[in-house]
C-alpha positions in Angstrom: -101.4 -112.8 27.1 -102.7 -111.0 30.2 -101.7 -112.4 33.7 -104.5 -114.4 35.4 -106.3 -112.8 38.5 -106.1 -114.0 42.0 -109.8 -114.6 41.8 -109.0 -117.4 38.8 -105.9 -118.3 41.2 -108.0 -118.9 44.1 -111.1 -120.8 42.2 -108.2 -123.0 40.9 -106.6 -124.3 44.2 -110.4 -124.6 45.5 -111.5 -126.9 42.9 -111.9 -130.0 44.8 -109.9 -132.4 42.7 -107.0 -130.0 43.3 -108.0 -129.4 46.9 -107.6 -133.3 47.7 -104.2 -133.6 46.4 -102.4 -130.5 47.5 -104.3 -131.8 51.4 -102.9 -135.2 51.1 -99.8 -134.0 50.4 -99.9 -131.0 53.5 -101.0 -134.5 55.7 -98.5 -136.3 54.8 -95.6 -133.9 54.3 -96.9 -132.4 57.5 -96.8 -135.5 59.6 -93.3 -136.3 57.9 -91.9 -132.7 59.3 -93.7 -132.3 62.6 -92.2 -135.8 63.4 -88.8 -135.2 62.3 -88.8 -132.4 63.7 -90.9 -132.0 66.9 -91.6 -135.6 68.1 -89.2 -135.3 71.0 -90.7 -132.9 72.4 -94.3 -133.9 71.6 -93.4 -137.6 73.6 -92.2 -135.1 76.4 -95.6 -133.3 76.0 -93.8 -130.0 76.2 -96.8 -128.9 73.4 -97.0 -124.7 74.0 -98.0 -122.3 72.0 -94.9 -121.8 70.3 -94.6 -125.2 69.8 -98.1 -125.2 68.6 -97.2 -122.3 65.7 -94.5 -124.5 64.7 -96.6 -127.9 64.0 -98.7 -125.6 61.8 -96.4 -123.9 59.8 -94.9 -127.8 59.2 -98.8 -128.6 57.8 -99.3 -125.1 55.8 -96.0 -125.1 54.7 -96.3 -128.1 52.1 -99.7 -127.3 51.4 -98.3 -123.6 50.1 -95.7 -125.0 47.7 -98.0 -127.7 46.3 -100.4 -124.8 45.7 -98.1 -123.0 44.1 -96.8 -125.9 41.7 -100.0 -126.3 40.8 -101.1 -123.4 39.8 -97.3 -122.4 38.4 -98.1 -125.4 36.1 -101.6 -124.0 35.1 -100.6 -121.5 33.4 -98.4 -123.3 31.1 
């Protein structure tokens, strides 16, 4: 069985029945960490940069590993 393509990868996580759930779950994942983790400083307003790179790797972070469940459990 030959390995799928990152083409076939990518046209998978795209499709948009896939592309709701793995965004709901980057929102709300997302909102969970960037609270947890940030939301002192955010009520400070002490939002930077850095700060700013943090918050989005909270957000792409989950939307990564849903992406990759996803498609680990399309090929089974």
């Amino acid at each position: 069985m030959e390995p799928p393509r990152v083409r076939q990868l990518i046209a998978v996580a795209l499709m948009p029945v896939h592309l709701r759930r793995t965004a709901l779950v980057a929102l709300v994942v997302g909102t969970w960490l960037t609270a947890f983790n940030h939301g002192d400083e955010l009520l400070r307003g002490d939002l930077d940069m850095r700060l700013a790179a943090k918050i989005a790797l909270d957000y792409l972070t989950p939307f990564i590993v849903s992406n990759v469940g996803l498609l680990a459990r399309q090929r089974h």
